[in-house]
Each structure stands twice: as C-alpha cells, then as structure tokens.
KEKETOR-471922 format. One record per residue (C-alpha): x, y, z negated; residue in one letter. Coordinates in steps of 0.1 Angstrom, whole numbers, plus 5000, padded with zeros to 4 digits. Example, Ala and Ser with C-alpha at 12.3 -4.5 7.8 and 13.67 -1.06 7.14 Angstrom:
    u    v    w lumke
 5123 4955 4922     a
 5137 4989 4929     s
end
This chain:
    u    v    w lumke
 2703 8327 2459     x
 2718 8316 2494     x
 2707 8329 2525     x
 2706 8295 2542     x
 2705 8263 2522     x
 2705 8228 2543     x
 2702 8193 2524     x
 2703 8160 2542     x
 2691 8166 2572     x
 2689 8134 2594     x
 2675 8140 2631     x
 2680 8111 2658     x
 2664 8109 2696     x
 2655 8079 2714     x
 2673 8076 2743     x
 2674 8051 2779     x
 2659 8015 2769     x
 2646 8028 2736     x
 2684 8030 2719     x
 2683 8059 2690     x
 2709 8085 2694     x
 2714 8100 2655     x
 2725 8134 2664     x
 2726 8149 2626     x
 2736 8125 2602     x
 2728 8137 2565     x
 2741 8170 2573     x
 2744 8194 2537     x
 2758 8230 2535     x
 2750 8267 2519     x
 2759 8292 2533     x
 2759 8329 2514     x
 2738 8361 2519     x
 2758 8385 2538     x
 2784 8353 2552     x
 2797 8353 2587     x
 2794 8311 2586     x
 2807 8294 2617     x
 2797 8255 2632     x
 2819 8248 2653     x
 2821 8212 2672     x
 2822 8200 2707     x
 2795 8195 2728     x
 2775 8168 2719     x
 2782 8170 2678     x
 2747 8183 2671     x
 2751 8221 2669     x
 2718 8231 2688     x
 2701 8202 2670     x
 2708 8216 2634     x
 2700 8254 2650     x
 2666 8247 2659     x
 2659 8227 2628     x
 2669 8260 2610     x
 2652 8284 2632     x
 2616 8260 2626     x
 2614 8252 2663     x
 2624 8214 2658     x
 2612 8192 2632     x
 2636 8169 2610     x
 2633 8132 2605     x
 2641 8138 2571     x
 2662 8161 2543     x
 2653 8200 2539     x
 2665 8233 2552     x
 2653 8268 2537     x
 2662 8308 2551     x
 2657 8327 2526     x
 2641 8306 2499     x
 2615 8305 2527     x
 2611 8264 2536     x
 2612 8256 2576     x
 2584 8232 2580     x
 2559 8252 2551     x
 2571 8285 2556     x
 2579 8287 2594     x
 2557 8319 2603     x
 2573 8336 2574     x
 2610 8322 2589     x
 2603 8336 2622     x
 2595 8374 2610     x
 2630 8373 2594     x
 2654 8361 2615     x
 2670 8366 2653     x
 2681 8335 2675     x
 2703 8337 2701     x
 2701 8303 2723     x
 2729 8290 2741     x
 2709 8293 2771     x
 2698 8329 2785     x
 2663 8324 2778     x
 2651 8361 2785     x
 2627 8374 2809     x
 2650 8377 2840     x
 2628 8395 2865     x
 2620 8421 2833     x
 2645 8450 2833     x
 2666 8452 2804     x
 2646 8482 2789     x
 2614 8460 2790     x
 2632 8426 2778     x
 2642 8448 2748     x
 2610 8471 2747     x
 2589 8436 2747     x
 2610 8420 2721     x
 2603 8454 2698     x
 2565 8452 2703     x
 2562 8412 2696     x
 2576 8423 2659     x
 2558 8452 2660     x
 2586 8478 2653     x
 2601 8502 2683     x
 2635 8506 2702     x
 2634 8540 2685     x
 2633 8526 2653     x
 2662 8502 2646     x
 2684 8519 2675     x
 2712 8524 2648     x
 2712 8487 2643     x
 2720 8484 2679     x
 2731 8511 2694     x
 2772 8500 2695     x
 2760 8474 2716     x
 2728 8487 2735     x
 2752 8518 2749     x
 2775 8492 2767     x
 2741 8481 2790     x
 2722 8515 2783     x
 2733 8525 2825     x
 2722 8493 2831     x
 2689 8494 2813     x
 2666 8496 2850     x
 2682 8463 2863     x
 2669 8436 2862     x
 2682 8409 2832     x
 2687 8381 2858     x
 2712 8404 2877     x
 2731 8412 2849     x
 2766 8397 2847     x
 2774 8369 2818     x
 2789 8393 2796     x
 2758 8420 2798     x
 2735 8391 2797     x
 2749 8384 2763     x
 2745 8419 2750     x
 2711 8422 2763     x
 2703 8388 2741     x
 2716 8398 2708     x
 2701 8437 2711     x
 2671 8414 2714     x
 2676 8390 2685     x
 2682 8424 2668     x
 2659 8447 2674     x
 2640 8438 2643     x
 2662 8442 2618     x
 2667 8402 2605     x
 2677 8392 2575     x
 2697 8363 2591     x
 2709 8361 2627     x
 2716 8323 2644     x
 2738 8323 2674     x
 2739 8289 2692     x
 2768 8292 2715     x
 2768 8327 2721     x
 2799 8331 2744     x
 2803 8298 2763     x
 2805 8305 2797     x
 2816 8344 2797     x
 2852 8358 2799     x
 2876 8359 2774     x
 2873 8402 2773     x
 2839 8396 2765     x
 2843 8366 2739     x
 2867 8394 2720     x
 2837 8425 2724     x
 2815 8398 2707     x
 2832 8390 2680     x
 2843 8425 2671     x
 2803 8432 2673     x
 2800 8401 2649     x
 2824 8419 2625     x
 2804 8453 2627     x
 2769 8441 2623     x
 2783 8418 2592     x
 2792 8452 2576     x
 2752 8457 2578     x
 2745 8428 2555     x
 2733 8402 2581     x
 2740 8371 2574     x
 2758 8353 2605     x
 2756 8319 2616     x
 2771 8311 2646     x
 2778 8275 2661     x
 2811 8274 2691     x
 2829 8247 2709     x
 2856 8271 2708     x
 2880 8266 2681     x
 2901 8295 2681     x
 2869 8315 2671     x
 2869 8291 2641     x
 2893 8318 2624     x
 2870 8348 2627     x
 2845 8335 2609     x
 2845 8333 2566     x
 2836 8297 2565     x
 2835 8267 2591     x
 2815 8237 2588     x
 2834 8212 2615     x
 2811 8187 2627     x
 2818 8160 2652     x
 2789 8133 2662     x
 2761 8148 2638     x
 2782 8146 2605     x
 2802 8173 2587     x
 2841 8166 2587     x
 2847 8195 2562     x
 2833 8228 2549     x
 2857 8253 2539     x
 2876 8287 2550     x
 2894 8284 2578     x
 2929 8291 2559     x
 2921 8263 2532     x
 2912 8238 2562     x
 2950 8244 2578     x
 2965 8244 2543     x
 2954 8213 2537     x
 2973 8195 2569     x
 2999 8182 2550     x
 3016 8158 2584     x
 3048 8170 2604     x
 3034 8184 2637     x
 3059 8189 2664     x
 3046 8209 2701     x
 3066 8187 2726     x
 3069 8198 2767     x
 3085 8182 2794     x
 3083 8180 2838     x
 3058 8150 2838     x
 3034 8161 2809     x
 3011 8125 2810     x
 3036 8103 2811     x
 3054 8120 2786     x
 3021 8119 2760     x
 3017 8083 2768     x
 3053 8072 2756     x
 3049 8101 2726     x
 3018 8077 2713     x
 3034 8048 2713     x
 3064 8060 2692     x
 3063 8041 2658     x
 3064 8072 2632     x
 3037 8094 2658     x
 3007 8092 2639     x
 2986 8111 2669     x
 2991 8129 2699     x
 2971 8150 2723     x
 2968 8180 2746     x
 2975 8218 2734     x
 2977 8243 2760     x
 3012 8239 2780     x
 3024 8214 2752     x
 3014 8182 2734     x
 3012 8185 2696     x
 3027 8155 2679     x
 3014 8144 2640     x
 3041 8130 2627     x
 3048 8104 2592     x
 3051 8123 2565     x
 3090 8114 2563     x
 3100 8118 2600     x
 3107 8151 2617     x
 3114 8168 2648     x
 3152 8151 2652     x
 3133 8116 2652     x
 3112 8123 2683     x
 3140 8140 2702     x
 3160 8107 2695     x
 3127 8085 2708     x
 3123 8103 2737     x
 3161 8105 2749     x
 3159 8067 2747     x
 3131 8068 2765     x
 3149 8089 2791     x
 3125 8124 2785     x
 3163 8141 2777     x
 3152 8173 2793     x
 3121 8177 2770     x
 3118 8209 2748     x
 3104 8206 2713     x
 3098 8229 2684     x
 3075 8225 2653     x
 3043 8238 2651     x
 3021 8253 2624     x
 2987 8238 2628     x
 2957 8253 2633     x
 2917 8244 2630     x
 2917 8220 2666     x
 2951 8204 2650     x
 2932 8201 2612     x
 2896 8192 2638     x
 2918 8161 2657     x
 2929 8147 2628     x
 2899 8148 2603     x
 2882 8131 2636     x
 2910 8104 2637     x
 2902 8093 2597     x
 2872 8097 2592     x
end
C-alpha cells in the first residue's frame, strides 16, 4: 500500500472581479512508504495548495487524497494523529521558549520530550543551548530546527514539509537535507515541496509542477536522461544583449538565465560550432562557450516550454 495516494485533485480560488484562479489542475501521484518524494515548482505552481489538501486543513473542489489508507475529508482526525507539517511559514509560538514550543507540541499528542528524544535528538542538540530563548529570537536556521523537532516529536508516520528552507542560508539548506537523509533511515516517509531546484536531486522522486499541473513524475536521473536537445552554457561582457540575439538564432530552440551563463537548447542537428559561428556574425567574437549537461531546472524550462 502507498503511504500517500492523490487522484485528481482540482482546487481553484476566486480571485479580484470574481475571475477563478485553478491553482491544482487534476493533479495525480503515489508516493511510497518510506520515500523521500520531492514537489518542487516555483512560487505560485500550487505547492502549499496541494500540502494542505493532504494535511486535511483545505478542502478540494474535487478528486481524492489518502495518508495512510486513511481518506482526508472522512478520516481527517485520524490524518492529523499520524503525521507532522512543517509550513513554509514559521507558525510557532514565538514568545514561547524553545523548550515549551517543543514541550507544548509533546503534550497536544499526548507523548513527552523524553519519549521520542531519539527521534530527535541529532537535531534538538544543535538548539538544546538555546532551548530558554525565546522561538521568535531564534535565527532562520534554528527557527527551522525548532519546527521540524516539533513536527517530530510524535513520532509520524509521514512528515510534509512545505518549503522548509526558503529564506535561510545555504549552510543551513545543506544541515537540512542531511537531517532529511537521517530521519528517512527511520522509515518516515518524506514529502517535501521547494522552489529550489538543485534540491530536486536529493530527493528519490520529483513531481515538477508548474501552474497547478504536473509536468512529470520520475527520479531525478530518469528526468535529465530524458533531455535528448544539444545544450550549450554561453558567457560574454554584455550578458542581456547577448541572450537576446542567442533567442533569435534560427536553430536555438530556447534560451534563458543559469548562474554566470546562459544555457542554450539547441536542434537536435546543430551544435556548439553553429552558435559560435551565429554569434561571431553577430559580432559576440569574444564570447566563451562550452556544452553543458543538463540538469532538473534545464529538463523543468523545457517541459514548461511544450507543454
């Protein structure tokens, strides 16, 4: 049996002069007891929306969802004994210190610090000399410690992270994850949503979603298997006018922003050579280029461009 199941889940908003907003579109996936499963999407794509849905505090237009085997609209007190949220938001109790934000989390599930310390303790001894401040004066990195001891404390059977490390450093992001790793080693199933899509590769499977509907479900390795287009990483002095002539070369099927360079998707016949020759003509002779292997926001940009 899966751990989470979600079929055809539709959720829209109305919006300013009445418009409706669909922010999941017939969204479907599985994922497996035990699975560290990852949604990752920008902001916007419906990530929090499908969260909540699973974690019974919003209700679906239609489709169904189950943790599990336990259904989220019929079963939804039995759903909240079993799992730990995490919301993208810091949404504890800041003027509570972080013994009582954890001691009051314990008590609401009616088990004890004490009790499922084990479960925690590689992360609760990072804020344990902390544990008299106050939450609110707790840096973004602690704060985010503090929030999964607390979505942990009572030993879940699944664990939703919306977000978890948007907004804290990138030392941090790297702690999480490796905590991520650890507690999956405890048989928790993991499902965590990111707009970050270098995390996409930490995770077992990614569902990419863009605008409330899935673009692909797979492992990250089959997703950048499967980009089958030349892609060339392109630099030169004036980096915008540079992209603008790149996209209107003939056999440059897209082109867009990566870190100091612009990645190029090529025709499937042309290569590196070809751009070098477009872009002398265009007078970009002192432009470096190299190809690149493409990754999950190289597989995410194109899947977004045809589909």
């Amino acid at each position: 049996m899966s751990s989470v199941t979600v079929n055809n889940i539709i959720k829209t908003y109305t919006a300013e002069k009445k418009s409706v907003v669909k922010a999941l579109n017939n969204i479907s996936f599985q994922v497996e007891k035990g699975e560290l499963f990852g949604v990752i999407g920008p902001d916007g794509a419906g990530k929090t929306s499908l969260f909540r849905i699973m974690t019974t505090l919003l209700l679906a237009d239609s489709g169904t969802a189950t943790v599990e085997g336990f259904d989220t609209v019929k079963d939804y007190k039995q759903i909240r004994k079993i799992v730990g949220y995490m919301p993208g938001k810091f949404s504890l109790y800041q003027d509570l210190s972080v013994e009582e934000n954890l001691e009051f989390f314990a008590t609401i599930f009616n088990t004890s610090i004490k009790e499922n310390y084990e479960l925690i303790k590689d992360i609760y001894v990072q804020i344990e000399p902390f544990k008299k401040r106050r939450a609110g004066k707790l840096s973004g990195g602690m704060k985010q410690k503090l929030a999964l001891c607390c979505a942990l404390i009572h030993r879940p059977a699944v664990l939703f992270l919306d977000e978890p490390t948007t907004g804290v450093d990138a030392v941090s992001r790297k702690e999480f994850w490796e905590m991520l790793k650890h507690l999956k080693t405890q048989g928790i199933t993991i499902l965590v949503s990111t707009p970050y899509m270098d995390e996409a590769g930490l995770c077992d499977r990614v569902a990419l979603i863009q605008n409330g509907s899935v673009l692909s479900i797979d492992t990250p390795q089959h997703i950048t298997q499967q980009f089958a287009k030349p892609l060339v990483a392109v630099k030169a002095d004036n980096m915008y006018a540079l992209l603008q002539t790149l996209r209107n070369c003939p056999i440059v099927k897209n082109g867009y922003p990566f870190g100091e360079f612009h990645h190029v998707v090529l025709n499937k016949n042309a290569g590196m050579q070809d751009v070098a020759s477009f872009l002398s003509t265009n007078n970009f002779k002192g432009a470096e280029l190299k190809m690149a292997d493409a990754d999950i926001e190289d597989c995410f940009m194109e899947l977004m461009r045809t589909n």
